[in-house]
C-alpha positions in Angstrom: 81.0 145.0 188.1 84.5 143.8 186.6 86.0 140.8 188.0 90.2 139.6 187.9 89.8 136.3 187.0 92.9 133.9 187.2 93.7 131.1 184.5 95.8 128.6 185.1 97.4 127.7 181.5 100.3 125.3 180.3 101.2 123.9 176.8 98.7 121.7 175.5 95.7 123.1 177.0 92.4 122.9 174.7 92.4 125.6 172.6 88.5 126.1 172.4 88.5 125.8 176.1 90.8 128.5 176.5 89.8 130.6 174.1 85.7 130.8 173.8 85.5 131.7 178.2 88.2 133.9 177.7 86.8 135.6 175.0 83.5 135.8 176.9 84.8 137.4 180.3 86.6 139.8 178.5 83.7 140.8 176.0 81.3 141.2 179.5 84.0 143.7 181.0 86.5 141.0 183.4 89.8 141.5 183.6 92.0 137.7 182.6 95.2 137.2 184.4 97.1 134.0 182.2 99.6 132.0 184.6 102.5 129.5 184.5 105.1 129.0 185.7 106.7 132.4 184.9 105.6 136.1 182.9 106.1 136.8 180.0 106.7 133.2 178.0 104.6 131.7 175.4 102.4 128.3 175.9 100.4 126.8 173.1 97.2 124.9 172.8 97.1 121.0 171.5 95.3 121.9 168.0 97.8 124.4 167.2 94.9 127.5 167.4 95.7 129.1 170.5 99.4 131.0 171.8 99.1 132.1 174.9 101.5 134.8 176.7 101.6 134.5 180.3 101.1 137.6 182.6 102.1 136.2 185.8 104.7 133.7 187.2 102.8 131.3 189.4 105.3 132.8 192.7 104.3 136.5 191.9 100.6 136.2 192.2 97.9 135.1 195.5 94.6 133.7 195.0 93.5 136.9 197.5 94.3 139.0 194.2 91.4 137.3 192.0 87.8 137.1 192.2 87.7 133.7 190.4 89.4 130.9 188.6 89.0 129.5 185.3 90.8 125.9 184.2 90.6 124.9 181.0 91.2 121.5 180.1 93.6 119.2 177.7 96.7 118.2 179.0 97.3 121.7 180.9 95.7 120.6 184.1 97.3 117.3 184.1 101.1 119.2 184.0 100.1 122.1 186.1 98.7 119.6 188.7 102.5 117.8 189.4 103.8 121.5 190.8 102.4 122.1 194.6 102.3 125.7 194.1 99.1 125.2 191.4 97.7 123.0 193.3 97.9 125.5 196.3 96.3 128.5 194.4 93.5 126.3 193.3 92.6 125.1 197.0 92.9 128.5 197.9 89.9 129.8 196.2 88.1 126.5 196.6 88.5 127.3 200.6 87.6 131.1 200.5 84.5 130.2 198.7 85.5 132.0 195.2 84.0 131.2 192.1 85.7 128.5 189.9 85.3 127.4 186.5 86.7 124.2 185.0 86.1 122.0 182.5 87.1 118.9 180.5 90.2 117.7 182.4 90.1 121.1 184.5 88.6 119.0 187.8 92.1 116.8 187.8 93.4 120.1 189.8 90.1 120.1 191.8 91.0 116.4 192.7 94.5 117.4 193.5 93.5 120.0 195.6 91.4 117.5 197.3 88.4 120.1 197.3 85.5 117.8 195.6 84.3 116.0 198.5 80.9 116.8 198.6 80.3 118.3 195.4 78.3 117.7 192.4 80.3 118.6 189.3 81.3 116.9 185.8 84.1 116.3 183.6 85.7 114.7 180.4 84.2 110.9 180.9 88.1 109.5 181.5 88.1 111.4 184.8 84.8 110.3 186.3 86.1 108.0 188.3 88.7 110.0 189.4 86.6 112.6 190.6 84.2 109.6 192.2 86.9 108.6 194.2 87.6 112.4 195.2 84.2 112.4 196.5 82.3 114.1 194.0 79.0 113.3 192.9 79.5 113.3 189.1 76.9 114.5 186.8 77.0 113.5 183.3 75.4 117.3 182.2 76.3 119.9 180.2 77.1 121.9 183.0 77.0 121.6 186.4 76.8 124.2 189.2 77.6 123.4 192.8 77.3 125.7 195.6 77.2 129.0 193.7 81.2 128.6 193.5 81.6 125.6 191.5 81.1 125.6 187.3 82.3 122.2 185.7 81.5 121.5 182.1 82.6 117.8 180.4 84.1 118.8 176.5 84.1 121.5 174.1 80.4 121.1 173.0 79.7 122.2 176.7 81.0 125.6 176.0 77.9 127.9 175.3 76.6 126.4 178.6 79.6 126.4 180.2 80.2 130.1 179.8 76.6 131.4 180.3 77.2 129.4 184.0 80.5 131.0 184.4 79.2 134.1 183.6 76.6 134.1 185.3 77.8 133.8 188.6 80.5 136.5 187.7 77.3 138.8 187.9 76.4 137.7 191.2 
């Protein structure tokens, strides 16, 4: 069954870690929904690989709308993280029990959120302690599921694991 999946993107995101789960939901059949802070502008990825055009504005779409959440890493999560309304969508599906993907420096809206407590889940090493102190039981894995909601991976190398998590869980 197809799946809308949300993906909350800014400039300087990793391109990889956009690119390769994206690529992967979309060959399997799910739907990807790209959003910013508005539709229809381009963001770009920190190696120069990846342009992005945004589907939604961050006001025009509602986490009830999605059947999961990917955040790739870089520097996206660490802007998108400074603007309540991200942070909002993010808790949102953490609290209705949706699946969420998020890797590499993905979690630092996780920790925002304040929706770790509890959980076992990774991330890029200059975040574990960060994610400590947000009450997570870090793992230094691979990948990481929590809960049948929660995928983390650390860095790009986690991908292939990463994405066979994310996906799946999709097919759950």
């Amino acid at each position: 069954m197809s799946k809308k999946i949300a993906v909350l993107v800014t400039d300087m995101v990793e391109d990889s870690e956009y690119t390769e789960p994206v690529n992967a939901f979309k060959e399997a059949g799910h739907e990807v929904v790209n959003i910013e802070k508005e539709a229809g502008k381009t963001v770009k990825g920190k190696q120069g690989e990846a342009t992005i055009t945004i589907d939604k504005g961050i006001d025009e779409v509602s986490a009830d709308e999605f059947d999961a959440l990917l955040i790739p890493g870089g520097f996206s999560p660490d802007k998108l993280r400074a603007d309540d309304r991200f942070v909002n969508f993010t808790k949102a599906f953490m609290d209705e029990k949706k699946p969420v993907f998020a890797i590499c420096h993905g979690p630092q809206l996780l920790i925002t959120a304040k929706t770790l407590e509890g959980r076992h889940a990774t991330g890029y090493k200059s975040i574990k302690v960060d994610m400590e102190y947000a009450g997570a039981a870090y793992k230094d894995e691979e990948v990481v599921v929590c809960q049948d909601q929660l995928v983390t991976s650390r860095t790009p190398d986690d991908i292939p694991a990463f994405n066979r998590e994310s996906l799946k869980m999709l097919a759950k």
